[in-house]
C-alpha positions as CSV (number, residue, x, y, z in Angstrom):
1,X,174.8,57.8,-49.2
2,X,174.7,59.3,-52.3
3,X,172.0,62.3,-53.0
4,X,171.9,61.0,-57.4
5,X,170.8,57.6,-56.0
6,X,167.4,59.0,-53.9
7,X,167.0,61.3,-56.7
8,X,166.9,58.7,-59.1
9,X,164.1,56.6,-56.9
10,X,162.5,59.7,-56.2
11,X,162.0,60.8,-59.9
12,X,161.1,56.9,-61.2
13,X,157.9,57.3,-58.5
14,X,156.8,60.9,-59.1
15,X,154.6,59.6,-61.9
16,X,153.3,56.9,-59.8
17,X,152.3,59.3,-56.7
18,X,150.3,62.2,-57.6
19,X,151.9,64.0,-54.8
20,X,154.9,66.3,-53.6
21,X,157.6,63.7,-52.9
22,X,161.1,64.4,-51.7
23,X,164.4,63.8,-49.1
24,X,165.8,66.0,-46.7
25,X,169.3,65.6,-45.0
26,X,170.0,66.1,-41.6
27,X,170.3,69.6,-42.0
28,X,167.3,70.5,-43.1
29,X,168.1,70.4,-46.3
30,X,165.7,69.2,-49.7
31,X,168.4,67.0,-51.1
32,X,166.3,65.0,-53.4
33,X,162.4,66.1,-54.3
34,X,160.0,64.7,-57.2
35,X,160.0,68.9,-58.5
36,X,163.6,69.4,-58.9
37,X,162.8,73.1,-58.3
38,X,162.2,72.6,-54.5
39,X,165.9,70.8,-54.0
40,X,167.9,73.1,-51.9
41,X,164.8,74.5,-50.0
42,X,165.4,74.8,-46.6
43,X,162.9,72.8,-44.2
44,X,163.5,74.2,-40.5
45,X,162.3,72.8,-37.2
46,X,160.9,69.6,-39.0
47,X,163.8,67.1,-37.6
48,X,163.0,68.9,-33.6
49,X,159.4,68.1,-34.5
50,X,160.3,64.8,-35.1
51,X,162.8,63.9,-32.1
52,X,160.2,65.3,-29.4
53,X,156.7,63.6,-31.0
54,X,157.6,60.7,-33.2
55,X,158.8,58.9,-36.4
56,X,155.6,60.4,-38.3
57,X,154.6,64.4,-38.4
58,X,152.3,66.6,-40.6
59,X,153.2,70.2,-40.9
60,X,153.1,73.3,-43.5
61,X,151.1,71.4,-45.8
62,X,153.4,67.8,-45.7
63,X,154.1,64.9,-43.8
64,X,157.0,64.2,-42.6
65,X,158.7,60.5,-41.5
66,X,162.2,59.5,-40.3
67,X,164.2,57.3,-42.7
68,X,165.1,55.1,-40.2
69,X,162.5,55.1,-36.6
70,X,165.3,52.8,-34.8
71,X,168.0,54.6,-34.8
72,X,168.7,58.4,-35.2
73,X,167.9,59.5,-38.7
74,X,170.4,61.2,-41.0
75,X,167.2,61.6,-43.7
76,X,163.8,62.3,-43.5
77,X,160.9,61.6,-46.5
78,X,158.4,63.8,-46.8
79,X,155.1,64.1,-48.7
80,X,152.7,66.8,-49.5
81,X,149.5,66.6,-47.6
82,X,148.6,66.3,-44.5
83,X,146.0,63.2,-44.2
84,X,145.7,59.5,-44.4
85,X,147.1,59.3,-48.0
86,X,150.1,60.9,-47.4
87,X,150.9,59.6,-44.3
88,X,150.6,56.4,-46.0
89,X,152.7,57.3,-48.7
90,X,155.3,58.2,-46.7
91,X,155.3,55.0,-45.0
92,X,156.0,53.3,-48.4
93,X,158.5,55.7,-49.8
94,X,160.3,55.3,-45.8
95,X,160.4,51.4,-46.2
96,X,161.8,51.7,-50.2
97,X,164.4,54.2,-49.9
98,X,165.8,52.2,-46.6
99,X,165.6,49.3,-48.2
100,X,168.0,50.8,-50.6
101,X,169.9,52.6,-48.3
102,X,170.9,49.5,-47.0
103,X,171.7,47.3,-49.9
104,X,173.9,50.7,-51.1
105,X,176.0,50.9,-48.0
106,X,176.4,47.3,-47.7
107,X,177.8,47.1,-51.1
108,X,179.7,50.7,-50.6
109,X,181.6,48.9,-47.2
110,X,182.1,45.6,-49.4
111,X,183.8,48.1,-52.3
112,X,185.9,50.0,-49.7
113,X,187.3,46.1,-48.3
114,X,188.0,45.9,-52.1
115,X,189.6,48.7,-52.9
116,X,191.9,47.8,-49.2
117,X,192.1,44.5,-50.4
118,X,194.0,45.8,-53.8
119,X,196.2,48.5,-52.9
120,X,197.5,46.5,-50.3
121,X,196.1,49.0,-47.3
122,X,195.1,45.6,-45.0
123,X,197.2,43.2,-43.1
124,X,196.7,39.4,-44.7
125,X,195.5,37.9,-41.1
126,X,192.3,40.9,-41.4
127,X,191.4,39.6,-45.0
128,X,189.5,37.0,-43.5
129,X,187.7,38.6,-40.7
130,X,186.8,41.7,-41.9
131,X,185.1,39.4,-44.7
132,X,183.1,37.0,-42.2
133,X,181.8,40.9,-41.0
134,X,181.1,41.7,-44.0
135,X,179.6,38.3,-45.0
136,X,181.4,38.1,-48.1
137,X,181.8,35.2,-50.5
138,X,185.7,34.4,-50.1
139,X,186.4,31.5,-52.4
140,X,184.8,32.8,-55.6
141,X,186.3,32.9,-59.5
142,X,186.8,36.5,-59.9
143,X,188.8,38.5,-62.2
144,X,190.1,42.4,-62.0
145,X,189.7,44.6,-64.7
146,X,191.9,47.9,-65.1
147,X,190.2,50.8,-66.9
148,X,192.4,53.6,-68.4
149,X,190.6,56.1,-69.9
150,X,192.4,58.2,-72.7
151,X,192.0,61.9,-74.3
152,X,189.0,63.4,-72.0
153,X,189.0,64.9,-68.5
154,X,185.2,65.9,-68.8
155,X,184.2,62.5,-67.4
156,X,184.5,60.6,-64.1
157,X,185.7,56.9,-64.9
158,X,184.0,55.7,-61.7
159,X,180.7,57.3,-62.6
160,X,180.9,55.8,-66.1
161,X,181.9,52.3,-64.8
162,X,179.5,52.5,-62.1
163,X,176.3,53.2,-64.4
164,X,177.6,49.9,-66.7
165,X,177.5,48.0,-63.8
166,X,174.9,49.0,-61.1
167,X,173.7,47.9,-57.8
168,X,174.9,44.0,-58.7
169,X,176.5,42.0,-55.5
170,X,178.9,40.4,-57.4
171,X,180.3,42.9,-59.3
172,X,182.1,45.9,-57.8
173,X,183.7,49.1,-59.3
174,X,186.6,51.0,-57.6
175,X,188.1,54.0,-57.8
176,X,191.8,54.1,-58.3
177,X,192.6,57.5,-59.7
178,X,191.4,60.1,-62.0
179,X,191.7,58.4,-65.4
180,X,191.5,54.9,-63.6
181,X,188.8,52.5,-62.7
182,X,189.1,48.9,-61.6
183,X,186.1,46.7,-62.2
184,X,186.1,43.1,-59.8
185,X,183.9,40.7,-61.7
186,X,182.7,37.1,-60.6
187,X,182.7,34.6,-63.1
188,X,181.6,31.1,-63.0
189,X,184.0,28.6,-62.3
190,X,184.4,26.8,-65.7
191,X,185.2,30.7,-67.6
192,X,186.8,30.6,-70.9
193,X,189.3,33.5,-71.3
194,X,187.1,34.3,-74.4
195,X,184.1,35.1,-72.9
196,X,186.4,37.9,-70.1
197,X,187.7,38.8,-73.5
198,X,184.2,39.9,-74.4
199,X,183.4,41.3,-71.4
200,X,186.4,43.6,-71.8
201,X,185.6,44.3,-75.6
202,X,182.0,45.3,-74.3
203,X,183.0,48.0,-72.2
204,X,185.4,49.5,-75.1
205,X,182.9,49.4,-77.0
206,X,179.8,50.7,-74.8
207,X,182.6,53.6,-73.8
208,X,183.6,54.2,-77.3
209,X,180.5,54.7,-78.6
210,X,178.6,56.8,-75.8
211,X,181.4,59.1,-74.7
212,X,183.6,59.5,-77.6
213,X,186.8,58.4,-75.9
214,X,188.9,55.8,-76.3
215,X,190.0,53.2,-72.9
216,X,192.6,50.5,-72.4
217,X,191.7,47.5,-70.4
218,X,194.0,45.9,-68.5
219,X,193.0,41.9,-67.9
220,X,194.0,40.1,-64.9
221,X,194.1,36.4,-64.3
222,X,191.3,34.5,-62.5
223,X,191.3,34.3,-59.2
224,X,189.5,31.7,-56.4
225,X,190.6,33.5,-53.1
226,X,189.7,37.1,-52.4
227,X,193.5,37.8,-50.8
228,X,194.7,36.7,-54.5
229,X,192.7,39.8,-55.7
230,X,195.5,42.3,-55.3
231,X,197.9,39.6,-57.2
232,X,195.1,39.7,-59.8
233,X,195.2,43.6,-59.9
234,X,199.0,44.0,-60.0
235,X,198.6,41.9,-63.4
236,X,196.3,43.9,-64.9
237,X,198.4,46.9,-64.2
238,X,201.6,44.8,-65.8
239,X,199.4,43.9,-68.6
240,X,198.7,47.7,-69.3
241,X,202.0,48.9,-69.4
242,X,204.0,45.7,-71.0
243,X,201.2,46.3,-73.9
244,X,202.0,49.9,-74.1
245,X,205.3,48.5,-75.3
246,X,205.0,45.5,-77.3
247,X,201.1,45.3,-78.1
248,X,200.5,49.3,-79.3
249,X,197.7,48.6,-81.4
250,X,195.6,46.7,-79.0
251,X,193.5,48.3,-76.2
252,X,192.6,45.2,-73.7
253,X,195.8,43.3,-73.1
254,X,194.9,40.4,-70.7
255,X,197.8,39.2,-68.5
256,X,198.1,35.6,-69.6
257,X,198.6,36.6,-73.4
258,X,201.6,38.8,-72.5
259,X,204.0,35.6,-73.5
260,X,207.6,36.9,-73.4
261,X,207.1,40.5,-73.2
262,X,206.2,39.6,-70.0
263,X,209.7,38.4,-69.0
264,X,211.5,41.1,-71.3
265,X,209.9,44.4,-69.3
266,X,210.8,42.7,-66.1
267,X,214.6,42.4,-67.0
268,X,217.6,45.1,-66.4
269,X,218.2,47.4,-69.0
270,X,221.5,47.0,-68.8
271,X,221.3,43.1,-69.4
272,X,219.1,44.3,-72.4
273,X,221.8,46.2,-73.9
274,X,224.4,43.1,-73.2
275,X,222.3,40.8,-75.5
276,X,221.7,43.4,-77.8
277,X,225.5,44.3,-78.4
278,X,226.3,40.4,-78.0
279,X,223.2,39.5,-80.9
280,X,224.4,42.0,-83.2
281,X,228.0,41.6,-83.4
282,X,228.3,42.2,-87.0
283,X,226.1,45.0,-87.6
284,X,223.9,47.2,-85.2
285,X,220.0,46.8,-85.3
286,X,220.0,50.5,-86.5
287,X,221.9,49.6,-90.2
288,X,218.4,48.0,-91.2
289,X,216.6,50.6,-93.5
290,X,212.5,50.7,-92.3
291,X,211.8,48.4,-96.0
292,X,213.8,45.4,-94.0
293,X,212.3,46.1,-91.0
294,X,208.9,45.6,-92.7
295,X,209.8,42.5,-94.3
296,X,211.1,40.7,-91.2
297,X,207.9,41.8,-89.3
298,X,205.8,40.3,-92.5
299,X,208.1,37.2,-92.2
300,X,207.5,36.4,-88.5
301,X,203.6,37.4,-89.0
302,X,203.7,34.6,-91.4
303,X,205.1,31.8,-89.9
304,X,208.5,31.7,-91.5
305,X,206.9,31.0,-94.8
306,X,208.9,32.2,-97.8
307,X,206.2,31.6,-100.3
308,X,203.3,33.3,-97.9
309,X,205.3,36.2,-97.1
310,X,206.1,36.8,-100.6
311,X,202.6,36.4,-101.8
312,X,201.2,39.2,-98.6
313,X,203.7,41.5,-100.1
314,X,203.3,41.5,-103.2
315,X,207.5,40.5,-104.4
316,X,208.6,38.0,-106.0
317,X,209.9,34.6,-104.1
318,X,213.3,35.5,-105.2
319,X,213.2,39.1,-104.2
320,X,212.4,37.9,-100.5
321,X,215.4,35.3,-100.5
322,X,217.4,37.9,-101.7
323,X,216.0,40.7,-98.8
324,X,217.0,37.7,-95.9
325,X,220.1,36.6,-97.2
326,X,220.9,40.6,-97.3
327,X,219.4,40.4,-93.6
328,X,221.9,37.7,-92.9
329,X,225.4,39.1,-94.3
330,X,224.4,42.4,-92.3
331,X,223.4,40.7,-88.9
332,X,224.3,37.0,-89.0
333,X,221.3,35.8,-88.3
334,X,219.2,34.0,-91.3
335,X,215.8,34.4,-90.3
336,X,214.9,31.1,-92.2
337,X,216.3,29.1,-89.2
338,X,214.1,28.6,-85.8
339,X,216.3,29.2,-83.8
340,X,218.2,32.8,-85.6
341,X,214.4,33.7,-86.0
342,X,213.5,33.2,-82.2
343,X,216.8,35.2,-81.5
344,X,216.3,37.7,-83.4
345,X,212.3,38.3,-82.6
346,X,213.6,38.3,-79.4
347,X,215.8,41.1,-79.7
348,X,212.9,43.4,-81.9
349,X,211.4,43.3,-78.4
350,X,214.4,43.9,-76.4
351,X,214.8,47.0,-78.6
352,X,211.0,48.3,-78.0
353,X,211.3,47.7,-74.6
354,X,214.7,50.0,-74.0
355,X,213.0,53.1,-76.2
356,X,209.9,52.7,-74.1
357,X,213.0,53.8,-71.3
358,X,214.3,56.9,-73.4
359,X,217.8,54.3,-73.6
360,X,219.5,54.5,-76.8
């Protein structure tokens, strides 16, 4: 149970009680307290008080009451005073804080299934039961998300994540490493991939603009079975790193926009270099100067279109025919033909994908 999540009920009430409130751990400890001078005070004897009276004591000016009166409590509540009021009180902050006690481990055991879920770390035929135990939802649209945060250690991505998305059932946030967060999200059955778009570009965003730092979000696809959730995460890890290749200026790459880089980064590099040597027979990729490289990238941007091409980069119509037909004598590929333009789009790739391997 985590000590920020009492504290945070604990200080939301300390202006509705008039009174001392606070959380002790099973070692006598003040782990959470409504005067945030008293956490770390020692409390002695109070939990031996408790086990040989029973779930309610008053003592040194408080009153004291196990967290949990059925079974054996890890915390104990207190409040200052030693009457009615306060025994009252601590009644109501016992009750609350169980309450949420609860509803956190249930959704910390439902996270940990997760996280197994993902990483692989459970057998298939245990999917199923461990989820009947854990009574949860198996055949729901949901969608993993892949959070790499860039250029700051200072910050914990889970704790970030987490505080975007708290204490909702259908939404859960793991922890996959120390610049990475996963985010499993339910979304209704009739989605459109522009509204998981959006939910991507919000957490950029939110990130962006309260910490300074810059993420990459990784997109999945949709999933309706939770055993298809760690297909769903392997995606948004392939959408990551084919993006970090082919898509550099973007920073949330979903998995079923990935089109052919997709099947390039999952190809030898050695058949890479085949097609590379057998496309450019006549001249090597390298013998185009970085203004033809520009002008084919402005070509494909623009649909093949002489006129439009010309017109975005400010030369004349004739000073474009004149840069392909250059493009052509030096690679045999005129770019004004579908097919030579696939080709040769194709191979621009081919190329990015063998520097992202250090192969020259």
């Amino acid at each position: 149970m985590s000590n920020r999540l009492f504290q945070g009920i604990i200080y939301q009430m300390k202006d509705a009680v008039d009174r001392v409130i606070g959380v002790i751990d099973d070692t006598g400890i003040v782990i959470s307290c409504s005067e945030l001078g008293r956490i770390g005070e020692a409390r002695q004897g109070v939990r031996e008080e408790l086990t040989y009276t029973s779930d309610v004591v008053a003592m040194g000016g408080y009153t004291y009451r196990a967290l949990n009166t059925a079974t054996k409590s890890e915390y104990i509540v207190f409040v200052e005073g030693e009457d009615q009021t306060a025994e009252r009180l601590s009644l109501i902050l016992s009750i609350s804080l169980l309450n949420i006690k609860n509803l956190y481990d249930d959704k910390h055991d439902k996270s940990s299934f997760i996280k197994n879920i993902i990483l692989d770390n459970i057998l298939p035929s245990d999917i199923y039961a461990k989820s009947k135990e854990l009574h949860f939802a198996n055949d729901v649209s949901r969608v993993v998300f892949l959070i790499k945060f860039n250029g700051r250690n200072d910050i914990i991505p889970y704790d970030v994540m987490q505080n975007m998305f708290p204490g909702k059932n259908k939404d859960y946030v793991i922890n996959v490493g120390e610049h990475d967060s996963v985010l499993v999200k339910e979304v209704r059955p009739n989605y459109e991939m522009r509204e998981i778009e959006e939910i991507a570009k919000s957490i950029s965003d939110t990130i962006s603009t309260e910490f300074y730092t810059k993420v990459s979000v990784g997109i999945g696809t949709v999933v309706t079975n939770i055993k298809d959730l760690a297909r769903s995460y392997k995606e948004a890890q392939v959408a990551l790193e084919v993006g970090k290749v082919f898509d550099t200026e973007k920073d949330i790459i979903s998995y079923d926009n990935l089109g052919i880089g997709r099947l390039i980064y999952q190809l030898p590099t050695t058949l890479c270099e085949m097609f590379l040597q057998e496309v450019f027979k006549k001249g090597p990729l390298e013998s185009l100067d970085k203004e033809t490289l520009m002008t084919i990238q402005a070509f494909f941007e623009n649909n093949l279109n002489v006129s439009e091409t010309s017109r975005k980069l400010f030369v004349h119509r004739n000073t474009l025919v004149y840069r392909l037909e250059k493009i052509r004598k030096l690679t045999g590929l005129d770019l004004r033909e579908f097919e030579h333009a696939i080709t040769f789009k194709v191979a621009l790739m081919v190329k990015k994908y063998l520097s992202s391997k250090s192969i020259k």
